[in-house]
C-alpha positions, 0 to 999 in steps of 0.5 A: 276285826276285818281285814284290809289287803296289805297293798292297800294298807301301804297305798293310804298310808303312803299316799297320805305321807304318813309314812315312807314305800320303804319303812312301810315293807321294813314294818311289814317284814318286822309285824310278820316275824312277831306274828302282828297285823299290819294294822296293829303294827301302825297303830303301836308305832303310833303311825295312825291312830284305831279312829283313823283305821276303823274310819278308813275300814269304813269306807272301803267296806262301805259299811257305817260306824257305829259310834255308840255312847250309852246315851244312843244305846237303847237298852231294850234293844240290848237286851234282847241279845243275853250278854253272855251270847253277845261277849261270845259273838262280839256284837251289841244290838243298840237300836230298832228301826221302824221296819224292825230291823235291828241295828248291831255293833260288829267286831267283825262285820263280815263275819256272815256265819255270826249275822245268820246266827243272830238272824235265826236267833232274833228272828228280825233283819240285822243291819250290821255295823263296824265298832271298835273295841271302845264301843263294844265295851260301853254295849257290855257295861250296860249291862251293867246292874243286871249282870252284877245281880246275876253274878252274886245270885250264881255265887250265893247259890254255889255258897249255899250248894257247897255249903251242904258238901261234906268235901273239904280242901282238895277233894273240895276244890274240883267239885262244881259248887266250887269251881263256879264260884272261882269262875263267877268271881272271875267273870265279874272282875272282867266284866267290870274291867276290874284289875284286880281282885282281892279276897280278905279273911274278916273274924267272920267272913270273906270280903271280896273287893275289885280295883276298877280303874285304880280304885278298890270297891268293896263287892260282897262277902262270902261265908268262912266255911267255904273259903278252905275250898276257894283258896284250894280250887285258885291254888290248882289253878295256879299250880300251887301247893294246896296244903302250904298254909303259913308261907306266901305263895305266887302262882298264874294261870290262864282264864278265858271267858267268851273271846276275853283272855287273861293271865292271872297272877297270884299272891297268897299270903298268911295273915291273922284270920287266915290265906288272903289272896290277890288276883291280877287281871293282865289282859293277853293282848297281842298288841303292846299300847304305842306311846300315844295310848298310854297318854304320853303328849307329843313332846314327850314321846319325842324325847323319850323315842330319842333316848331309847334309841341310843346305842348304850346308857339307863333308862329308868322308868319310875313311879308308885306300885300299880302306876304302869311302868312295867306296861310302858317298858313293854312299850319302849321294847316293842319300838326296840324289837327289830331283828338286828338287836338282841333283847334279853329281860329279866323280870317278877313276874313276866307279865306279858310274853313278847315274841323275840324277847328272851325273858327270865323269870326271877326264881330265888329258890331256884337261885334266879335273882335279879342280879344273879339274872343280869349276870347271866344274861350278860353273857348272852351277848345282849343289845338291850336288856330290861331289869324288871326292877332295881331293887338293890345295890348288887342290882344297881351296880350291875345295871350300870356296869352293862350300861357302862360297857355297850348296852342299853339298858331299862329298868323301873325304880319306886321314886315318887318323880323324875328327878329323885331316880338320881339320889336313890341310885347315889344311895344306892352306892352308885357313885356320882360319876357313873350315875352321870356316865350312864344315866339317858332318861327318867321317866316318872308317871302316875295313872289318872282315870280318863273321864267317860266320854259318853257322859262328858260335861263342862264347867267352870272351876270352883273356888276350892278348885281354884285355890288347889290348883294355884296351891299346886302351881306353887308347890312346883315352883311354877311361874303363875303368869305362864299357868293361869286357871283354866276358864273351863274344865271337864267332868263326867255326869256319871251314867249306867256305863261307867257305874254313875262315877264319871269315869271309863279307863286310865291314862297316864300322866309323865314327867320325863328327865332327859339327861343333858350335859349340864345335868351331867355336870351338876350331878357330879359337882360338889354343889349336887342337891335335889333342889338344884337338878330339879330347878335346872330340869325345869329350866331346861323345860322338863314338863312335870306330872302336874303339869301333864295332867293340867294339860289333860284336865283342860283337853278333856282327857281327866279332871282336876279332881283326878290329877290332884289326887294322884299328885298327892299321894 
């Protein structure tokens, strides 16, 4: 991205009040010691948005804004750059002018060795723009059926070439047949922004699925004979035994493609027909999402700001598996990382390093448990300590005992809302006095897919539209006067960037439970009942997730359809 000297950066963000001369150095001195820009350290403090700095970027280099939808990339123009040079380059052709010159996307602008490249390359003038990442990501995805012929047809060819070796397991793993096949699995996932991958053994074949945006899509199959030496060449990657077969096994291992860079996190596991195995796609970002990228409306970040910046108590974040909590404690510690604290976490697994953080791995066979961990960890003088997970009472107890005794502390919790943290830890054999003693804030969330802005489209609710969401407003208990139907919501069309589903991306949505004195007082009252503390967190005007999801639904942020589905599961 180009960069904007620093005093320059301070001069617009003071001058336009968004922040103080003093903050401003104080976040500059903090953005340096964990080896962040300052661009980036404004954005995840949610100080200025990466639309208000690409805008300002603009400006000061006097060079224009792409602002690409699929619809103003012409695709011809695209194509004359392969994909693979222009995800290397970080830049995307997307229209011709009547001289011939060509009109291309730049990560980076004034990266003049890449413009002379692509001068010499193309053989035409190129007239250079500034994109941002969305942009260039809508240039790759059309791509798009191209890319996924090409992936499959590189696969089947490595099938058929590995299929003629004699080699098994090992010896088999590192040979080239093999290891592209590994590769062009990978880079598929990637280049559909897949977050997971999953390879299932069938009686009679390997089936591949990719999860896109939280649904699994089924992509191809693979032949038995082959997958021994697949399963091998993923166990070297992730350092793993190759000749274990009937115990499961987790591993990870660092993959890049182009620019793009990822950890990779695996699970093997035995099942009937043999070793199924599941990949994660964490991207290795250098910048944890502020609040506001993760989704969270104004009033709800406040509140939750509010709470993580008490000196001692629980946060618990909660939610399904795969609904990204682990990503917003990365983002409530990042707001935490300052040089006057200590930040201690134990985690399975670390899913992203932190500079400053001390982070433990949970190792049972090397006798590292949660609470084994929070024990040690204890001693190590903390401020701030992060439990991946409250798993068990042992875990439980711990966690409020450091809670109790001057620490703040944050951890995720599988409930299905905001609420329903305080029994789970009361069955926990946390007792109601401490729960109340300790707990500051619930936070509950789910992802929703974001609708694709390039394709967006609005429309008036449907009769069974309308009998869903009045159903839900009841479920909730929510007064219908202060809910009416919207007159209007929003839906995408469907295009070749978001493979004609309608959708690009995920949000969250929240429900967060500030714990307020009367809560306090009812969970330690005799009269405690789950009906009650939630009738009493509404009252005290607790927005729930349905609610945070209305209010995206009617912004254009998702549709109903989406917020209905992930309610119900």
């Amino acid at each position: 991205m180009l960069r904007v000297p620093e005093d320059k950066i301070k001069e617009l963000v003071v001058g336009e009040g968004l922040i103080t001369p003093a903050d401003f150095d104080t976040l500059l001195a903090e953005a340096k010691r964990l080896g962040q820009s300052i661009e980036d350290a404004l954005i995840s403090r949610n100080i200025i948005t990466e639309s208000y700095l690409n805008n300002f970027l603009s400006k000061y280099f006097n060079i224009p804004l792409a602002n690409l939808t699929a619809e103003n990339i012409n695709r011809d123009v695209l194509k004359l750059l392969p994909e693979s040079v222009a995800r290397e380059k970080r830049v995307v052709l997307f229209n011709q002018e009547t001289d011939g010159t060509l009109d291309a996307a730049f990560e980076d602008p004034s990266d003049l060795v890449t413009l002379e490249y692509l001068t010499s390359y193309l053989k035409a003038k190129i007239r250079p723009f500034l994109a941002t990442t969305d942009d260039l990501n809508k240039g790759f995805s059309l791509y798009g059926s191209a890319a996924a012929e090409n992936y499959i047809k590189l696969i089947e060819e490595n099938v058929r070439a590995s299929l003629l070796s004699r080699s098994h397991g090992e010896e088999a793993a590192g040979e080239v047949p093999i290891v592209a096949i590994v590769d062009n699995i990978l880079s598929y996932g990637l280049s559909l922004r897949a977050s997971d991958i999953h390879l299932e053994v069938l009686e009679a074949e390997v089936l591949v699925r990719y999860r896109i945006d939280g649904i699994l899509h089924e992509m191809f199959k693979v032949p038995k004979e082959v997958f021994p030496a697949i399963v091998a060449r993923i166990k070297l990657l992730g350092s793993l035994k190759i000749d274990e077969h009937y115990k499961p096994q987790d591993g990870r291992f660092r993959y890049k493609i182009g620019e793009d860079v990822v950890d990779v996190r695996i699970s093997i596991i035995p099942t009937f027909y043999g070793e199924k195995i599941e990949m994660r796609l964490l991207p290795a970002t250098t910048r944890p999402l502020s609040f506001a990228e993760l989704g969270m409306m104004e009033d709800t970040a406040n509140l939750l700001t509010e709470n993580i910046k008490k000196s001692y108590g629980m946060v618990l974040v909660c939610g399904p598996t795969g609904s990204g909590k682990t990503t917003t404690l990365y983002s409530v510690i990042n707001v935490l990382n300052h040089p006057e604290v200590n930040i201690v976490t134990i985690e399975d697994p670390i899913e992203y390093n932190i500079k400053y953080i001390n982070q433990i791995q949970v190792n049972t066979a090397a006798g590292i448990t949660f609470a084994d961990g929070l024990r040690s960890i204890l001693r190590q003088d903390p401020n701030i300590i992060m439990v991946g997970e409250m798993r068990d009472e042992e875990t439980a107890s711990i966690g409020v005992q450091s809670a109790l005794t001057g620490h703040l502390v944050l951890s995720s919790l599988h409930t299905s809302d905001a609420p329903t943290a305080v029994p789970r830890l009361m069955d926990m054999n946390v007792e109601p006095y401490l729960v109340a003693a300790v707990l500051n804030a619930v936070l509950a969330q789910r992802l929703v897919r974001k609708i694709h802005l390039g394709c967006i489209e609005s429309y008036e609710p449907s009769d069974q539209e309308i009998k869903a969401i009045q159903s839900q407003i009841k479920e909730a208990g929510l007064d219908p006067e202060k809910y009416p139907i919207p007159k209007q919501l929003y839906r995408g069309k469907g295009c070749a960037a978001d493979g004609f589903t309608g959708y690009s991306g995920r949000v969250g949505i929240f429900e967060l439970l500030s714990v307020s004195e009367k809560v306090r007082e009812l969970i330690v009252s005799p009269n405690f009942t789950f009906d009650n503390l939630r009738a009493l967190a509404k009252q005290e005007g607790m927005v729930s997730m349905f609610e945070d999801g209305l209010r995206k639904a009617e912004l254009g942020v998702t549709t109903i359809d989406e917020v209905l589905r992930v309610i119900g599961e």
